[in-house]
Each structure stands twice: as C-alpha cells, then as structure tokens.
C-alpha positions as CSV (number, residue, x, y, z in Angstrom):
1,X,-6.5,-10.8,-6.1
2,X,-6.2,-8.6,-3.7
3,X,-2.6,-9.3,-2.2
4,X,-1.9,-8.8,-6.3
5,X,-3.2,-5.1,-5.6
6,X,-0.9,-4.6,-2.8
7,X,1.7,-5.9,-4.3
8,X,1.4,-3.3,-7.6
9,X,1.1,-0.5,-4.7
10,X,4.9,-1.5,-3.3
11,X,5.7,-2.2,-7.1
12,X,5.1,1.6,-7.9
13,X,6.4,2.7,-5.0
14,X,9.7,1.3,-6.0
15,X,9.5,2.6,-9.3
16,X,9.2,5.8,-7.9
17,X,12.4,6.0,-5.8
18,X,14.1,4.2,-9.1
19,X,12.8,7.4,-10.9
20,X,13.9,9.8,-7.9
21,X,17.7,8.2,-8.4
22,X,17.6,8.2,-12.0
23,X,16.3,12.2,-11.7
24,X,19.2,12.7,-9.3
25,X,21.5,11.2,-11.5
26,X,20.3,13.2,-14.6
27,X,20.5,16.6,-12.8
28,X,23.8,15.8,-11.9
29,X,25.1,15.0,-15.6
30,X,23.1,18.5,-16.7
31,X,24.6,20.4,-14.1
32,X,27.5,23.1,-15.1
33,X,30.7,21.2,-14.6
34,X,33.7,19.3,-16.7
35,X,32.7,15.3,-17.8
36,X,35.2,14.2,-15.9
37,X,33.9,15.8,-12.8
38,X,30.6,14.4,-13.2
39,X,31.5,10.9,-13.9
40,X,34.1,10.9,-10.6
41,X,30.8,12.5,-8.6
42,X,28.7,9.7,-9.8
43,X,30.7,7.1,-9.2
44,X,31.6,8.5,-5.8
45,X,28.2,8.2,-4.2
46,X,26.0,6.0,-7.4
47,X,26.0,2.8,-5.2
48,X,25.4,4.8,-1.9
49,X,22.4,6.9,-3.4
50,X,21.0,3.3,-5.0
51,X,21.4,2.1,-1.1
52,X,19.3,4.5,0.1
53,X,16.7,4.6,-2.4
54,X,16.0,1.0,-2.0
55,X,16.0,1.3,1.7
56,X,13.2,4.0,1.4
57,X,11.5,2.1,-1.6
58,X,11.5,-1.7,1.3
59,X,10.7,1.1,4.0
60,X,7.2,2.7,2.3
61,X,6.7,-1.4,1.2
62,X,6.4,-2.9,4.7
63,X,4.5,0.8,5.3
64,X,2.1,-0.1,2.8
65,X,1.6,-3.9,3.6
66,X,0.6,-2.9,7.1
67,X,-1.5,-0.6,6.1
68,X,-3.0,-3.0,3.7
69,X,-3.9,-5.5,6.5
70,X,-4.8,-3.2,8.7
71,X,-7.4,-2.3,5.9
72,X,-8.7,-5.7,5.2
73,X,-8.8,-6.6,9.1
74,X,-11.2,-3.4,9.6
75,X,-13.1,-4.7,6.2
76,X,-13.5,-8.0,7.5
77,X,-14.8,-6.4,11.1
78,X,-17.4,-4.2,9.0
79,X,-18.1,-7.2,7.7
80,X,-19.1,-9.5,10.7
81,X,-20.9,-6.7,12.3
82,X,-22.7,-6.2,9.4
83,X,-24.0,-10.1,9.4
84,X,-24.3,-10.1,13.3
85,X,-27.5,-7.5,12.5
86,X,-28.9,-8.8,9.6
87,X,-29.1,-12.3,11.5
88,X,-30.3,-10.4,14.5
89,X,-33.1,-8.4,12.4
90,X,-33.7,-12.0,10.5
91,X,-34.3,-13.8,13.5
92,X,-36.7,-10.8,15.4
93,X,-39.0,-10.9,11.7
94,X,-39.0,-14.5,12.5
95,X,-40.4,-14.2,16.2
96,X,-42.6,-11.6,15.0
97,X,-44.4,-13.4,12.1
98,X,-44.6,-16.4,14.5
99,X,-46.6,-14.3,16.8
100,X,-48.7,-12.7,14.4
101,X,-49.3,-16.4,12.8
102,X,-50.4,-17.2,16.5
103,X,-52.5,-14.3,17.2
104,X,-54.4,-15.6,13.8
C-alpha cells in the first residue's frame, strides 16, 4: 500500500510535464503565425520537447522515490526508538512493583 502511494506521486508527476508539453504545444498553435508555420515549428522540435519532458518527468521520479525511502527509513527509526522506551519504561514498572511487592 504504501509503494502504491509512491507510485501515484511519480504518476502525477508525469502527468504534469505531459500537461506542460501539451500547454507548450497549444500556445504554439494559438500563437500569431501562418498554419503552415506552425505545423513545420512543431514538427521541428515535437519529439525533442517530448525528450525532455520525460527526462524531467523520470528525473522528479527517482527524486521522489528517494525521498520516499528516505521517509519510511526515518519512520521506521521513530519507530524503534519509540519501542526501545516503552520496553525500557515496561521493564523499570516491572522492577518497581517487584520491589514494592517485596517491601509488603
């Protein structure tokens, strides 16, 4: 479950840079010049725009996967700590009810 969260985190990143190229793209087709023009722009530098987006978009991925395990490695740190003193606090209420159970 929660690699599925990290996963929808790169999934949306991608989307994002799709979006970015597809807002790229539209600006360019509203932009003042002939049809012609246009289409020769786009197919000029289409497959180099859709090369860089999806470096960025794998780029901000493996960003986000380390951060992800760096996350769940600090979690699980937090989380061994925090059993660590509980045990310790367990174990000193033991010794202390055994001496009070003595002392009676």
């Amino acid at each position: 479950m929660v690699d599925e969260r990290g996963g929808d985190a790169a999934g949306y990143l991608g989307w994002f840079f799709l979006g970015a190229v597809a807002g790229a793209a539209a600006a360019l087709l509203l932009a003042p010049k002939s049809g012609t023009e246009t289409r020769e722009l786009l197919s000029e530098h289409s497959q180099e725009w859709f090369k860089k987006a999806q470096e960025v978009a794998e780029e901000a991925q493996g960003r986000a996967g380390d951060l992800f395990d760096k996350g769940r490695e600090y979690v699980e740190e937090q989380r061994n700590r925090l059993l660590s003193a509980f045990e310790a606090g367990r174990s000193a209420m033991k010794e202390e009810m055994g001496k009070q159970h003595n002392d009676h």
